[in-house]
C-alpha positions as a printed NumPy array, in Angstrom:
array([[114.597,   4.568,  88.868],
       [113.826,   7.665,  86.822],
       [110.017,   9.159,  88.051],
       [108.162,  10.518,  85.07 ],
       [107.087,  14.102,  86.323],
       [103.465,  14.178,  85.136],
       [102.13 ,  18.088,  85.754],
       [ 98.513,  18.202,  85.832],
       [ 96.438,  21.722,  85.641],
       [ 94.226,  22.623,  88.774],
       [ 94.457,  21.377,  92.357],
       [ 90.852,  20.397,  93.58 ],
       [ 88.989,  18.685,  90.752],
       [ 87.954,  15.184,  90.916],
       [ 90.373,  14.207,  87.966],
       [ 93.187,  15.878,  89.972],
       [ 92.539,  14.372,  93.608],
       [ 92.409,  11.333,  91.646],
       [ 95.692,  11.535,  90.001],
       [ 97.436,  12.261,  93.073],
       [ 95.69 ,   9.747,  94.928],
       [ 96.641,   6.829,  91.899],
       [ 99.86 ,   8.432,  91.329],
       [100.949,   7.853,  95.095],
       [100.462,   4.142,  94.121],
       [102.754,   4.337,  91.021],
       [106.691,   4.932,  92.276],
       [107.653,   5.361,  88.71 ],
       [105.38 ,   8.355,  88.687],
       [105.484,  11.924,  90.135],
       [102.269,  14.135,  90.366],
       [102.529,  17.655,  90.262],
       [ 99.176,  19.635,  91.01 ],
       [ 99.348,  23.574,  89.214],
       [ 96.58 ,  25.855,  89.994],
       [ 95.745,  29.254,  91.241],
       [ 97.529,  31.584,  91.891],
       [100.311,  30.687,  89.611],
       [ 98.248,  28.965,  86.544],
       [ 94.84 ,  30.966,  86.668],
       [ 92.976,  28.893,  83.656],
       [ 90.718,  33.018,  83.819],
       [ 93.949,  34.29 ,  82.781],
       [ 95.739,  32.886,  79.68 ],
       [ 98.469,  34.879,  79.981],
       [ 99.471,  33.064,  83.265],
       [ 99.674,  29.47 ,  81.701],
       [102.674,  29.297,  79.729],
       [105.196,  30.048,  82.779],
       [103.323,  28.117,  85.331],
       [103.608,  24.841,  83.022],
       [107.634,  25.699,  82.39 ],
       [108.276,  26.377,  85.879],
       [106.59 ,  23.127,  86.743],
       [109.082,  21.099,  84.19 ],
       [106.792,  18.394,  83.316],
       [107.725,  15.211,  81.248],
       [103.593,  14.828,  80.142],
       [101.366,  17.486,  80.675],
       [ 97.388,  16.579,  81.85 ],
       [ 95.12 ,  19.338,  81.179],
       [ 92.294,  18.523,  83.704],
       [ 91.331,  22.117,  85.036],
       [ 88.408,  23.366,  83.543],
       [ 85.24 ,  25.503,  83.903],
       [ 82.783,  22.763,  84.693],
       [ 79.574,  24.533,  86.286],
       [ 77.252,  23.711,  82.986],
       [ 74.707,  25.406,  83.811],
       [ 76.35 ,  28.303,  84.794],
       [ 78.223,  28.268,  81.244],
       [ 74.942,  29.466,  80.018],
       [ 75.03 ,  32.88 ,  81.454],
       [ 79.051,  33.422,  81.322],
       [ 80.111,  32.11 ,  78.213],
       [ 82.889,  34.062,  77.575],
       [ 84.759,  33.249,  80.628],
       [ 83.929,  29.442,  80.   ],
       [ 85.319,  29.956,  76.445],
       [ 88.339,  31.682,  77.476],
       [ 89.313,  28.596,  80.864],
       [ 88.583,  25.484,  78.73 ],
       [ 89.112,  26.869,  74.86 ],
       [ 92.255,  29.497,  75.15 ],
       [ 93.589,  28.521,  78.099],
       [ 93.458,  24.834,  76.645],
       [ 95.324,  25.644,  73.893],
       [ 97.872,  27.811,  75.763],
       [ 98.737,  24.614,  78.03 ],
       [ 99.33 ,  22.624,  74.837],
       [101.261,  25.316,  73.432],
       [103.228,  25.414,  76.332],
       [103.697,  21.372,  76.153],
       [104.837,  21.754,  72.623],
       [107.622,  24.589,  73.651],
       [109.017,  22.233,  75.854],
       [109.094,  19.111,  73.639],
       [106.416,  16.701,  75.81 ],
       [103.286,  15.117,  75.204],
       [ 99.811,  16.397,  76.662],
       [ 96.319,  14.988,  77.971],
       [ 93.475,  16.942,  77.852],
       [ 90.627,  15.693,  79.217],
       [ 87.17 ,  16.315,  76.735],
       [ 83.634,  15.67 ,  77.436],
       [ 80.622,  14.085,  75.489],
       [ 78.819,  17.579,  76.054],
       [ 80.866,  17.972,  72.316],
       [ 77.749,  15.956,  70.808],
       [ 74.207,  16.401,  70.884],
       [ 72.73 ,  13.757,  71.393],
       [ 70.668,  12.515,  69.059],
       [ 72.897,   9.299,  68.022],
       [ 70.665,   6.157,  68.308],
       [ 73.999,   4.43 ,  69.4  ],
       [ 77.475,   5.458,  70.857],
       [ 79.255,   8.025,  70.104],
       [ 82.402,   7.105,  67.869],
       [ 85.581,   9.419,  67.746],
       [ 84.863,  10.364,  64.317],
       [ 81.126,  11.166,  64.767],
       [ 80.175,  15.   ,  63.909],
       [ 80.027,  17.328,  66.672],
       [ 77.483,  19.628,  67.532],
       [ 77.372,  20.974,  71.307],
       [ 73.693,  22.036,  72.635],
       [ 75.547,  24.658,  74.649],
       [ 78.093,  27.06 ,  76.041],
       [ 79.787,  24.593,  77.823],
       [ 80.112,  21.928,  75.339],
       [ 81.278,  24.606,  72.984],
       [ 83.726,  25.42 ,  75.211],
       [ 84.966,  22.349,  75.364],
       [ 85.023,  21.625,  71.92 ],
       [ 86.739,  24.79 ,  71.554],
       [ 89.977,  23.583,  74.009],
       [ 89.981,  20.078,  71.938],
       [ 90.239,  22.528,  68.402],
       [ 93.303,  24.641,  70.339],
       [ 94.923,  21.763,  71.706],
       [ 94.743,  19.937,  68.209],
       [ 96.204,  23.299,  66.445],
       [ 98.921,  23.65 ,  69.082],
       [100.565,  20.042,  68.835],
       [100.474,  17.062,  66.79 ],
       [101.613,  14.803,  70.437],
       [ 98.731,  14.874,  72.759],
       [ 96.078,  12.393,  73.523],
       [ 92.072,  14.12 ,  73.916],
       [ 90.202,  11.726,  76.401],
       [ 86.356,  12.72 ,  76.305],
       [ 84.858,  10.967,  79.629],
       [ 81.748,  11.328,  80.724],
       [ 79.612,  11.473,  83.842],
       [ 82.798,  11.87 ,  86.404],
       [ 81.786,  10.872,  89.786],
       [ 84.288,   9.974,  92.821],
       [ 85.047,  10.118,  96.683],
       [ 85.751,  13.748,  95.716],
       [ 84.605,  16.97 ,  95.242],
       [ 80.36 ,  17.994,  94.258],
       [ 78.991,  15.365,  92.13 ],
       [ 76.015,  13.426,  91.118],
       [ 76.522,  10.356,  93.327],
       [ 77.797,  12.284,  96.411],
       [ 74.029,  14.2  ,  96.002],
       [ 72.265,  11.319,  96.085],
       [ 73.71 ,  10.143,  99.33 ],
       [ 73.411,  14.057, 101.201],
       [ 69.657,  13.864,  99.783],
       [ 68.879,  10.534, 101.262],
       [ 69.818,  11.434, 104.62 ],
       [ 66.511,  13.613, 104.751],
       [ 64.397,  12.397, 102.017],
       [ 62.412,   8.718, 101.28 ],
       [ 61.864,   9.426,  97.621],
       [ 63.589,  11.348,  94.678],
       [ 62.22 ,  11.906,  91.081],
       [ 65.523,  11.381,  88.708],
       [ 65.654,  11.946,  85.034],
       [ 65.147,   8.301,  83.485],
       [ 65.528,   9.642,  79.391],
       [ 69.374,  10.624,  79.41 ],
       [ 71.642,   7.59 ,  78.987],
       [ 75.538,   7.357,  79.545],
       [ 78.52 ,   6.052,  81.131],
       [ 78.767,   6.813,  84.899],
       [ 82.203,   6.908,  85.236],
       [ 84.825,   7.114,  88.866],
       [ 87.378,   9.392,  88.582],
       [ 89.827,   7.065,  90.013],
       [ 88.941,   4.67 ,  86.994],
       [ 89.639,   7.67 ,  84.983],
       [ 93.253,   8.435,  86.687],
       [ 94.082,   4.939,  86.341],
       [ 93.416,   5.134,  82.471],
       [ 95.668,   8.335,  82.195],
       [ 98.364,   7.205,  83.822],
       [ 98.628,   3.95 ,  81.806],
       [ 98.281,   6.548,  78.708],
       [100.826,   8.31 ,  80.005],
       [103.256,   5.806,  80.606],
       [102.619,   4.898,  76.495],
       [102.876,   7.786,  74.998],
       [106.195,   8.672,  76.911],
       [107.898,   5.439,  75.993],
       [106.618,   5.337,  72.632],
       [106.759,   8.346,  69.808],
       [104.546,   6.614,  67.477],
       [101.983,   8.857,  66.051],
       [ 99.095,   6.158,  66.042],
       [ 99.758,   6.401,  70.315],
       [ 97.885,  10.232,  69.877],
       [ 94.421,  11.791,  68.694],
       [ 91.051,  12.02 ,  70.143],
       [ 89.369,   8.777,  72.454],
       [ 86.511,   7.821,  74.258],
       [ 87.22 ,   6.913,  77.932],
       [ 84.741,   6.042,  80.315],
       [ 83.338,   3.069,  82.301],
       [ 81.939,  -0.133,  80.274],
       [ 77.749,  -0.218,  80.429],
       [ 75.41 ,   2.421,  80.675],
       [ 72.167,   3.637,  82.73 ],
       [ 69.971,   6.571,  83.274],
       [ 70.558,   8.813,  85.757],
       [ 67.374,   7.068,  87.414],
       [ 69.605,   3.792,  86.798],
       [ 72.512,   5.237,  88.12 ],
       [ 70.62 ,   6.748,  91.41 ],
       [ 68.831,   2.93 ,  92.072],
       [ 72.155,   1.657,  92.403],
       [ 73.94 ,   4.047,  94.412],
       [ 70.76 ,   3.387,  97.173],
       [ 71.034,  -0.308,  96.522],
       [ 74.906,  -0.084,  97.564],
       [ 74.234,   2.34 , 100.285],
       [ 71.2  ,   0.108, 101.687],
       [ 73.908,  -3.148, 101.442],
       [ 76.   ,  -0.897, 103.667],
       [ 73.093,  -0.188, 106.494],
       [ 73.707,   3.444, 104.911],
       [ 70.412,   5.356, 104.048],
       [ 68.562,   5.196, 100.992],
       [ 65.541,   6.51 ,  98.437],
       [ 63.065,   5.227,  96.071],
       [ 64.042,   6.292,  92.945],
       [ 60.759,   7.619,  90.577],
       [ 61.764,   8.086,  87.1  ],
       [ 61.021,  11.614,  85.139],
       [ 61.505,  12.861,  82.319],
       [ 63.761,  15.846,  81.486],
       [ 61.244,  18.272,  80.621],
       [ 59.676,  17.614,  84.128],
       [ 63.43 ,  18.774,  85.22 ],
       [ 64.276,  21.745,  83.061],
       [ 67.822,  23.097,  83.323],
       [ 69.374,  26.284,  81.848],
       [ 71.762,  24.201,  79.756],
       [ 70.286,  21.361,  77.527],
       [ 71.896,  17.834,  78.376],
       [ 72.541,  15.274,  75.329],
       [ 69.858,  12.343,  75.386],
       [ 72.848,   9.907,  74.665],
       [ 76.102,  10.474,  76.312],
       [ 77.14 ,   7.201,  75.604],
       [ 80.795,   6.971,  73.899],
       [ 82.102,   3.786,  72.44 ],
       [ 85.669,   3.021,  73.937],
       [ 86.238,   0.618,  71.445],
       [ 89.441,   2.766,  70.348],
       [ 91.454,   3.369,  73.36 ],
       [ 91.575,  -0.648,  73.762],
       [ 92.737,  -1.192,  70.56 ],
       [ 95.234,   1.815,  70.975],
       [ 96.193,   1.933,  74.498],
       [ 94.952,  -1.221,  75.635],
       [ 92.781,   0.484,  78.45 ],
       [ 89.757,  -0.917,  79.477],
       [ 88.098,   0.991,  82.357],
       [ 86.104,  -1.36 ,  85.053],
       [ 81.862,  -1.619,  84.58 ],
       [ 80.693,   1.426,  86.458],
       [ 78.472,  -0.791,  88.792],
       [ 81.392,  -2.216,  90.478],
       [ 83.503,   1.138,  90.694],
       [ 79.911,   2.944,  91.835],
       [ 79.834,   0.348,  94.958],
       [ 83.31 ,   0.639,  95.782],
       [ 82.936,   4.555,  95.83 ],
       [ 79.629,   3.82 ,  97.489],
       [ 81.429,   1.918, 100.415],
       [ 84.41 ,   4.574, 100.645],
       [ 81.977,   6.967, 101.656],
       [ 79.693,   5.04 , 103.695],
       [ 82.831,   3.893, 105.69 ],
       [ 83.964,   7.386, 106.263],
       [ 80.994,   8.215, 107.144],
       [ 80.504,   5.748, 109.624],
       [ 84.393,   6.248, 111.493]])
């Protein structure tokens, strides 16, 4: 059997640790991690013969400047990882004849959508790090006609710093935690997310067909608050004899941040379905498994 080499940018993020972790699973598949020193998203110049050296059959462009807050103060190094850098990787992917993934955000809209976000809705990032982003999906669309954008949202996993692994540090030393209750969106697991890109991956290697690429939504089905998302972390971690909060619901401006978050995250997935026929699992069930994981590491 011929392994499809899939080369995917940066060697600690969530999206990454997931791909290797899925990938491991997939003997058809080989998962090649790039990072610093050799691609150095800081320093354009250093993409284009880390991605050649790597000889890739699909490129996933998952590295990226994710600290949103700190975006706010350093936007021109944020600009320069996830916009030129972005479109440096595709460019590279072009040069070579294969097909990329980047991976987007829903930080490209504002929020203010009633309902969820479509593909085709206007953009309009509240800050530097949506902007960034938005610039890497502009340079990857510039640099090549075969690549796939997946905006996800609300990333979460075994891995890494993120939302639900905070939850579970804080409730080992607090009873009760005020969590932002008026932002709504799709927590979504990494893994989930690696499993979607490698079934895109597999498509749009097999098949050249030009309705296989564009821009799509791809997270988890349902949606919650943060406060939502927080109640049921502690309501998997109590099932687990782990420890646990009471959740009191705020409101953002009771929480202000140096970068403003969109109101609605939500993104409507109805398009990679139809497409790709990916359907990622309800984020409740991938949020307990994750939950568990943890828990049971903990516990060893």
């Amino acid at each position: 059997m011929t392994r499809q080499r899939l080369v995917v940018t940066g060697l600690n993020g969530q999206v990454v640790t997931a791909l290797i972790e899925r990938g491991a699973l997939r003997p058809d598949m080989e998962i090649i991690a790039i990072g610093r020193p050799d691609l150095d998203l800081a320093q354009p110049e250093s993409v284009a013969a880390a991605i050649e050296a790597a000889r890739p059959d699909l490129v996933v462009s998952a590295a990226a400047h994710t600290a949103v807050d700190q975006a706010e103060s350093e936007e021109e190094l944020a600009t320069r990882m996830n916009g030129t850098s972005a479109g440096e990787i595709a460019k590279a992917a072009a040069k070579l004849g294969v097909p990329i993934i980047h991976i987007s955000t829903d930080y490209v809209f504002d929020g203010s959508k009633s309902t969820p976000y479509r593909e085709d809705d206007p953009v309009a990032p509240l800050g530097a790090y949506g902007r960034s982003k938005l610039a890497g999906e502009l340079a990857v669309r510039n640099a090549t006609d075969n690549h796939a954008i997946l905006r996800t949202a609300w990333v979460y996993s075994p891995f890494g710093k993120n939302f639900l692994k905070t939850m579970l540090r804080l409730a080992e030393s607090r009873d009760g935690l005020s969590v932002v209750n008026d932002q709504i969106g799709n927590p979504t697991s990494a893994l989930d997310i690696a499993d979607g890109i490698l079934a895109i991956a597999a498509n749009l290697s097999s098949d050249k067909a030009a309705g296989l690429r564009g821009t799509f939504h791809m997270t988890a089905q349902g949606e919650a608050s943060w406060a939502d998302f927080a109640e049921e972390i502690f309501s998997c971690a109590q099932s687990k004899g782990a420890g646990f909060a009471a959740v009191t619901g705020i409101p953002s401006s009771a929480y202000p941040t140096p970068a403003r978050r969109p109101a609605n995250s939500r993104l409507d997935c109805t398009s990679l379905e139809k497409v790709h026929g990916v359907i990622l699992p309800p984020w409740q069930a991938s949020t307990a498994s994750t939950v568990e994981r943890l828990v049971s590491k903990a516990s060893a």
